[in-house]
C-alpha distance (Angstrom), angle and dihedral (degrees) to the residues before:
residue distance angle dihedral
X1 . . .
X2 3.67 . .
X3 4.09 86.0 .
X4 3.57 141.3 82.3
X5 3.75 119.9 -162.0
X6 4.34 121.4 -171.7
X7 3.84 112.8 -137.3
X8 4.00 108.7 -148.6
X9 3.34 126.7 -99.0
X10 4.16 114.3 -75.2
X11 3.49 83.0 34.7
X12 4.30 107.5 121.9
X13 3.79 118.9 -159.1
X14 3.80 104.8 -147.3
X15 3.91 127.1 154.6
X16 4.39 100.8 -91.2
X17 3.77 94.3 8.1
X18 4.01 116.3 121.2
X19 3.63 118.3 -124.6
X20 4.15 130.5 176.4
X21 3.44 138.8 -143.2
X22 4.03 117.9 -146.3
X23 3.72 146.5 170.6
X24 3.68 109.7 6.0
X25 3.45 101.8 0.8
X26 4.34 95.4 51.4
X27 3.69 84.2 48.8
X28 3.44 98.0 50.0
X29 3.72 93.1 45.7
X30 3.81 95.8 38.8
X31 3.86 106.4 45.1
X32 4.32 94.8 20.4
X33 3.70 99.4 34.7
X34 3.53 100.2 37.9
X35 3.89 95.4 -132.9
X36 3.75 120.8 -171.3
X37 3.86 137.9 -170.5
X38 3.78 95.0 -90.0
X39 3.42 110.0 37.0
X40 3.67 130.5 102.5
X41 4.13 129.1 -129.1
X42 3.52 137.1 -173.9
X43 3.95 109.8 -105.4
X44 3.73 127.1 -175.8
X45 3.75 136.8 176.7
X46 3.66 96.8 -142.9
X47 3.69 93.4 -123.0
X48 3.82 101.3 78.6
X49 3.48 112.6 -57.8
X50 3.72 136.0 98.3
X51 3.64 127.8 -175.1
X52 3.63 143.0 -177.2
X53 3.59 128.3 -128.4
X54 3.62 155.5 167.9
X55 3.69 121.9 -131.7
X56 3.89 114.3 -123.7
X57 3.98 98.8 177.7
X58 3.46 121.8 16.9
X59 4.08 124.5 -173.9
X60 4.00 129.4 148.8
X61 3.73 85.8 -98.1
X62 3.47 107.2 36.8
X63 3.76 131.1 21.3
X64 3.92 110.6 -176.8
X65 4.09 117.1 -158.5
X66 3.37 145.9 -176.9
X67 4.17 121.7 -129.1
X68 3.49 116.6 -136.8
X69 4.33 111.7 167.4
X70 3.95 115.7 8.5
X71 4.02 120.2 -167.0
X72 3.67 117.1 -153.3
X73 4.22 105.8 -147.9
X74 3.93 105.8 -164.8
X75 4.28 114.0 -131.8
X76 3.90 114.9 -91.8
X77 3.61 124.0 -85.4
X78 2.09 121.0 -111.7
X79 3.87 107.5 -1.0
X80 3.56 135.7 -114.3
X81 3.74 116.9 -150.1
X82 4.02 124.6 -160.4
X83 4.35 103.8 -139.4
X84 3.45 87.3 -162.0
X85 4.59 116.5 -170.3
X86 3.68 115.2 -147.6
X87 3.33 111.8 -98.2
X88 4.27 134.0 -164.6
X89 3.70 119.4 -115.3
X90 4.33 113.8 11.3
X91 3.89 101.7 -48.0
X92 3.15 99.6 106.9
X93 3.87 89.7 48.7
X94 3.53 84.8 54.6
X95 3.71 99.9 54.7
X96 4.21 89.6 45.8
X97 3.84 85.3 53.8
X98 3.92 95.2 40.4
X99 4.28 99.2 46.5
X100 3.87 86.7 42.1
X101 3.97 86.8 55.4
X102 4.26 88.4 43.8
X103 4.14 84.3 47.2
X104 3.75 109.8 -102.1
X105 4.16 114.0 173.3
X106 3.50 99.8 -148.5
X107 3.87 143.5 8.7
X108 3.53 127.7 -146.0
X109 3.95 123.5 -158.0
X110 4.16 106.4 -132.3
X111 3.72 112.8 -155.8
X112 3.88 87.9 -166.5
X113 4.07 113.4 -166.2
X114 4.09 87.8 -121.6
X115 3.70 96.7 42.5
X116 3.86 113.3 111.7
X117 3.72 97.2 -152.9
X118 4.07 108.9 82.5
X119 4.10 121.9 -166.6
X120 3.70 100.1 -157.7
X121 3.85 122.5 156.9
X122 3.69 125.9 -14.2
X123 3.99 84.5 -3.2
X124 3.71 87.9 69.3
X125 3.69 90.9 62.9
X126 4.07 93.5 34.5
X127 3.78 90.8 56.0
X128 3.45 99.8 46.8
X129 4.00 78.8 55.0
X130 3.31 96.7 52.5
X131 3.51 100.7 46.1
X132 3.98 84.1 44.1
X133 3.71 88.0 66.2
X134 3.67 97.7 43.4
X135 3.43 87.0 57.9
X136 3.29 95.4 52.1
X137 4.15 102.0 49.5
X138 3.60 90.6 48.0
X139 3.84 83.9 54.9
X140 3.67 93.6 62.4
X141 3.81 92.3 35.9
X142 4.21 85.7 59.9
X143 4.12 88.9 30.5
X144 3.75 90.7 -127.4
X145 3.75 114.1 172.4
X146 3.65 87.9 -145.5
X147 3.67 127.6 72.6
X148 3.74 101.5 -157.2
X149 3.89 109.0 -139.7
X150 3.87 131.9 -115.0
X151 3.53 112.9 -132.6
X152 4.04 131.6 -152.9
X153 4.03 110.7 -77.3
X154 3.82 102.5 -87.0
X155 3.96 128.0 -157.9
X156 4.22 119.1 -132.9
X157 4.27 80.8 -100.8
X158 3.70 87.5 57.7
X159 3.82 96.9 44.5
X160 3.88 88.4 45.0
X161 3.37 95.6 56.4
X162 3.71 86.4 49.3
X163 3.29 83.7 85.1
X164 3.51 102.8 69.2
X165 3.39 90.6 75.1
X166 3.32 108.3 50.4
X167 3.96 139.5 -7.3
X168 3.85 124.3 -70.8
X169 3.89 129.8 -149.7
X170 3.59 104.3 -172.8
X171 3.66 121.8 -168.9
């Protein structure tokens, strides 16, 4: 079981229970994977839990299966948070897919006064998107049980008074 498929959200991973995989993810594992009735897969709800199970139906948009064992991971502690700056070109992508591979919790868009890159407008909700998603295939690439989450794009005030809640190591 070399792959890790994400059930959607509502979905419950319990021992007997039936779960599905659709859109993206029963594509992927239908037409990429090669999935057939029979076989079992690695599915996780990105929250903790991963579960085996065997596929009963399997079709490019939906791929029905069975869960056998489950494995409940408990979050991080304590956690370890990415402050990530916008940055031009894909590097920035690269360090959201890299740090989710090495384990970080949670990622935090910068919007640094020197940085070049700008999320303004409907970008600020598109990039959070994008890096959502990055996140989340480099999850299954490491088969984390946790999907760490993107947070809003935060200014150096914002991430400065982050640490009023709670202590900072900063490297």
């Amino acid at each position: 079981m070399a792959h890790l498929y994400y059930v959607g959200a509502g979905e419950t991973l319990e021992p007997g229970s039936s779960v599905r995989l659709q859109g993206d993810e029963a594509r992927h594992a239908a037409s990429v994977s090669r999935l057939a009735v029979g076989e079992d897969i690695l599915v996780g709800d990105g929250v903790g839990t991963l579960a085996t199970a065997r596929a009963t139906a399997v079709t490019p948009k939906e791929v029905l299966l069975e869960v056998h064992d489950t494995t409940t991971h408990p979050p991080h502690q304590p956690e370890v948070w990415l402050v990530q700056a916008l940055a031009k070109g894909d590097r920035d992508e690269l360090a959201i897919q890299t740090c989710t591979e090495l384990g970080v919790d949670r990622i935090i868009p910068w919007q640094a006064s020197r940085s070049i890159s700008r999320w303004k407008g409907d970008k600020l909700t598109t990039g959070v998107a994008r890096w959502q998603k990055i996140a989340t295939e480099a999850s299954k690439q490491s088969l984390r049980a946790w999907i760490p989450q993107v947070e809003r794009a935060m200014t150096t005030q914002d991430i400065a008074d982050l640490g009023d809640a709670a202590p900072v190591v900063a490297a």
